[in-house]
ZANULUM-63678 format. One record per residue (C-alpha): residue in one letter; x, y, z. Coordinates in steps of 0.5 Angstrom, whole numbers, plus 500, padded with zeros to 3 digits. Each point is the difference from the previous one (the first is absolute). Layout:
// residues N
aXYZ/...
***
This chain:
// residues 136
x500500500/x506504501/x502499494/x494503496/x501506504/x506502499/x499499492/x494504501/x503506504/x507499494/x494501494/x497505503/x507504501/x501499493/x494501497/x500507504/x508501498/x499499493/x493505500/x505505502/x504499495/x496503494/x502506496/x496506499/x499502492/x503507500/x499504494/x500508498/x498503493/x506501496/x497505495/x494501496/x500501493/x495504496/x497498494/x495502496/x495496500/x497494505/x504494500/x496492499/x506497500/x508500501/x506495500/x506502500/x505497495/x505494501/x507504500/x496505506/x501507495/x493500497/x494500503/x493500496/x495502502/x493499497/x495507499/x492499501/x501504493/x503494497/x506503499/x507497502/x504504504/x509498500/x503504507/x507499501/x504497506/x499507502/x493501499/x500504495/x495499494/x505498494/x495497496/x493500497/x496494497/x495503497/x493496500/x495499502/x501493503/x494496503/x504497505/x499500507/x507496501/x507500498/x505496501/x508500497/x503494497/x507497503/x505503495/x497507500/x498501494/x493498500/x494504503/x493495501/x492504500/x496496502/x493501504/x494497504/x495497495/x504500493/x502497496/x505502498/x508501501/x504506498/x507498499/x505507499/x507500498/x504504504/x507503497/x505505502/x502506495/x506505502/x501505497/x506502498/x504506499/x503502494/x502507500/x506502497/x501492497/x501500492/x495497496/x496501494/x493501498/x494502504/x502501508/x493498502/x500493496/x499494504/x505496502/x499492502/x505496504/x500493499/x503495505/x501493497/x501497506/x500492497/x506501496/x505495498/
***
């Protein structure tokens, strides 16, 4: 009977120790970021420089690591949903009821400077730049 005392009393010690072991979820806000519409969704891309942000006007807003707005995905887009592919370079709409999935191609365009550079024909011609990364 001793026994079954003692090892009501240990278990009980235990259960309280461990009960006071428990962690408080801290959190404060870090910054707000205005945007120019309501949002519906958002999801944040997989190499954490790119948050987008899905507007009650359907459109697609791409903000930077910085928050600010980089980009503008002109809809109007149906969908209450979005979600990111693994690579980053597909952006997924979907919406309750439809039907329906809109699959976006996401890809980067820089801008490069070219004053002072030699060239010739028209400045403001578009130049594409293609990387074969299969080469052998």
């Amino acid at each position: 009977m001793n026994r079954i005392k003692i090892m009501i009393i240990t278990t009980t010690c235990l259960l309280m120790l461990t009960g006071q072991a428990l962690a408080a979820l801290e959190w404060i806000v870090e910054k707000s970021i205005p945007l120019t519409a309501g949002a519906r969704d958002v999801v944040e891309a997989p190499d954490g420089k790119r948050l987008y942000v899905l507007t009650e006007q359907g459109t697609v807003l791409v903000l930077d690591h910085k928050g600010q707005i980089e980009a503008t995905i002109p809809g109007p887009f149906t969908a209450d949903r979005l979600s990111v592919g693994k690579d980053g370079k597909k952006l997924y709409l979907s919406g309750k009821g439809q039907k329906t999935l809109q699959v976006l191609s996401l890809a980067e365009r820089y801008q490069i400077d070219v004053a002072g550079s030699p060239f010739k024909g028209d400045t403001a011609a578009a130049v594409a730049v293609v990387v074969f990364s299969d080469f052998q």
